[in-house]
C-alpha positions in Angstrom: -2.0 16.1 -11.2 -0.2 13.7 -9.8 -0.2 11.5 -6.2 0.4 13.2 -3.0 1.7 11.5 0.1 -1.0 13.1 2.6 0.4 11.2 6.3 3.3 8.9 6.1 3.8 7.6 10.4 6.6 5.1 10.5 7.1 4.6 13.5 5.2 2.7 17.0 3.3 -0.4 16.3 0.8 0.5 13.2 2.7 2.3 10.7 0.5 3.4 8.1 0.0 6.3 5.3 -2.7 8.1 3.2 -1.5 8.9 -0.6 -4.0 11.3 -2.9 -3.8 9.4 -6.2 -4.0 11.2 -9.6 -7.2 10.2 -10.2 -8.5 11.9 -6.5 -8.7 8.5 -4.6 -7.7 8.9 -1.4 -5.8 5.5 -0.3 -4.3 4.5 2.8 -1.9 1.8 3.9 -2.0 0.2 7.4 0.5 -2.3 8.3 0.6 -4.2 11.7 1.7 -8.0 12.8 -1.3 -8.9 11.5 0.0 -7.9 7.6 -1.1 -5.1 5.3 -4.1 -3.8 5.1 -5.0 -1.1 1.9 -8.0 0.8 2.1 -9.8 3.3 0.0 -10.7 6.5 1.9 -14.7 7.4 1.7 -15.3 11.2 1.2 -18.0 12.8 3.4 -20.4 10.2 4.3 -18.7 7.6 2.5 -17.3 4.4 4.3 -13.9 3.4 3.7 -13.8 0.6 1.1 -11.3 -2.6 1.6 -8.8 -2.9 -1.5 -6.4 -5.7 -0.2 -5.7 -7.7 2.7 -2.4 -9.4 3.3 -0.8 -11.6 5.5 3.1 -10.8 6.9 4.7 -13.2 4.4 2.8 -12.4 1.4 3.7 -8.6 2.1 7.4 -9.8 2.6 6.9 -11.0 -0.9 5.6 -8.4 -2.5 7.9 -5.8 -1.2 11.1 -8.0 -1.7 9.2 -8.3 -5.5 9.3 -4.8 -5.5 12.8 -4.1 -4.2 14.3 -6.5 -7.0 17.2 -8.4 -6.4 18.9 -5.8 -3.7 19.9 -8.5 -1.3 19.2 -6.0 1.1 17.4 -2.7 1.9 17.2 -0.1 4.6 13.2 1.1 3.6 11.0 0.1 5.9 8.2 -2.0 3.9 5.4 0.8 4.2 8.3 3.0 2.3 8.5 0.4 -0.3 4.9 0.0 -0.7 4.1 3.8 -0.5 6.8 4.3 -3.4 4.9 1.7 -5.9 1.7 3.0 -4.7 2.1 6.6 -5.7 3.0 5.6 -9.5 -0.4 4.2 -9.4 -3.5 6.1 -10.7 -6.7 4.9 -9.0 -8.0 2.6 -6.2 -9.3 0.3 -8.4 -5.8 0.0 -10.0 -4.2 -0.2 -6.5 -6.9 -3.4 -5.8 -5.9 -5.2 -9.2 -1.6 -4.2 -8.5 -1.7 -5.9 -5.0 -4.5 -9.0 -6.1 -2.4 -9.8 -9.2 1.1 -9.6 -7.1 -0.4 -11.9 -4.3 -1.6 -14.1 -6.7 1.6 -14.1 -8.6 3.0 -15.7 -5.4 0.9 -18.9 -5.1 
């Protein structure tokens, strides 16, 4: 199976999606001018579980990493970040993708 994109809201001030992964990991993406939050969704009873945290300019970073060397794009950043995310299998994996990209940028 692969990943699902379960709520994708673009718009208003906290843009923000939820993505099934292939492995069953329910993730979800939260941006707001505070950066990027990426969270692991607990099941029943389960707390939600932080994956990555990231400051405005690192996640300008990472997306224009992502985006490659377009000068210029019309996708919103969570549209960027939602379209790597999904090729990803697992939360765990999503943790090490965005810890080794923002670590890439020091």
């Amino acid at each position: 199976m692969g990943a699902a994109v379960l709520v994708f809201r673009d718009d208003g001030d906290s843009p923000h999606c939820d993505i099934a992964l292939a492995n069953g990991d329910r993730v979800r993406l939260a941006l707001d001018a505070g950066g990027l939050v990426v969270t692991r969704l607990g099941g029943a009873g389960e707390a939600p579980q932080l994956l990555f945290s990231g400051r405005p300019s690192v996640v300008a970073k990472i997306c224009a990493g992502l985006v490659g060397p377009k000068a210029r794009t019309e996708d919103s950043p969570l549209r960027i970040l939602a379209s790597a995310v999904v090729h990803i299998d697992s939360a765990a994996s999503v943790h090490a993708a965005f810890h080794e990209a923002a670590a890439s940028l020091s």
